[in-house]
C-alpha angles and dihedrals in degrees: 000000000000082000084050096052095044099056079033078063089036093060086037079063102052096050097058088043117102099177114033131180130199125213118179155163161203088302095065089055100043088069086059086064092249103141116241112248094212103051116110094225119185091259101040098094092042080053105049135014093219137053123254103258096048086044089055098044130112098244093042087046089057103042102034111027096143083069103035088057091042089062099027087051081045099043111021105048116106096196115175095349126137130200120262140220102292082055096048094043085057094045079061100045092053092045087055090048095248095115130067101178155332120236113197143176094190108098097204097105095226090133084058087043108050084045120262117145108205099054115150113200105214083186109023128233157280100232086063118072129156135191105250092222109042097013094231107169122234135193113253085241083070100050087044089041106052138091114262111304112025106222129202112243081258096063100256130121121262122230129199125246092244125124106245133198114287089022122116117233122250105287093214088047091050095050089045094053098045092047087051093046081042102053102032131095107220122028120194119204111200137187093340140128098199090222089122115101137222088018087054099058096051087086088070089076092065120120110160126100109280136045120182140173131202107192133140093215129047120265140217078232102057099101074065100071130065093207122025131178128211096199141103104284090230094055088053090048093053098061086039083068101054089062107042 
């Protein structure tokens, strides 16, 4: 009943709301049956011989690409996956007017595919890849498809459009996110730890009525919020859709 009352006050929230903003994370896109990168399954360490976020990094990218697209082709591709129900409630919320913007650090691109328009990548995006040499752009099938190393028609290696470790984010994106946390009522925080840094500290520049955080673990960023909810993103958005 208290859970009840808590997403009851959440909804409560939203229709009041005239200028919402979506941050999310890795946990809207793992009910969508996408695998978190960061989890230490039992069979990550007889997989690879590195953790993610060495693996995903610039240097690691450069020195050992064979590996890094060993894991990235294993972990990132989204294959024959759909959105689920948090993307398509949003997609509602922005077509009622209700939604400025979603803000994500998942590079997927299910917000794009189950059809919402103001959608800012924090991190970019796997559907976007470029030689490092001529810049020639590739689809994301040709980077998942291919053997080993994809290569540009040049000769050179492709990289993905994601933001690695020990790469800065996309200074327009980043202006863009922090003007729209900045300038909305009501800001919804969804499936995140808010352990990624830079993307994570851009909540601090809210100043509009409502914070609020859906999270099934506790946060440093808790004392933040002035609802949070301990619970799996897609359960809360469920009942989000019954009301709007």
């Amino acid at each position: 009943m208290y859970m009840e009352a808590k997403i009851k006050r959440l909804i409560k929230f939203i229709k009041e709301s005239n200028k919402i903003v979506f941050f999310g994370g890795a946990g809207v896109s793992t009910e969508s049956g996408l695998k978190d990168f960061r989890s230490k399954d039992g069979l990550y360490y007889e997989k690879y011989d590195f953790p993610p976020e060495e693996v995903l990094s610039r240097h690691f990218f450069y020195n050992n690409t064979s590996e890094f697209y060993r894991f990235y082709k294993d972990k990132l591709d989204v294959g024959n996956l759909e959105p689920n129900i948090t993307h398509i409630v949003l997609v509602k919320l922005e077509k009622i007017g209700k939604l400025s913007s979603i803000i994500t650090q998942n590079i997927d691109g299910f917000h794009q595919k189950a059809g919402s328009k103001n959608v800012l990548e924090l991190h970019g995006s796997i559907f976007r890849n470029h030689c490092v040499k001529c810049n020639k752009e590739y689809s994301k099938e040709y980077v998942f498809n291919s053997l080993d190393i994809p290569l540009c028609s040049c000769g050179e290696i492709i990289k993905p459009d994601v933001i690695l470790y020990e790469e800065g984010l996309d200074s327009d994106i980043v202006r863009c996110a922090i003007d729209e946390i900045s300038k909305c009522d009501l800001l919804i925080i969804g499936g995140t730890s808010l352990s990624v840094y830079p993307a994570a500290s851009f909540i601090r520049y809210f100043r509009g009525k409502h914070m609020v955080l859906i999270n099934r673990d506790s946060t440093d960023y808790d004392n933040y919020c002035d609802l949070i909810i301990n619970k799996n993103i897609g359960d809360v958005f469920k009942e989000i859709e019954k009301e709007i």
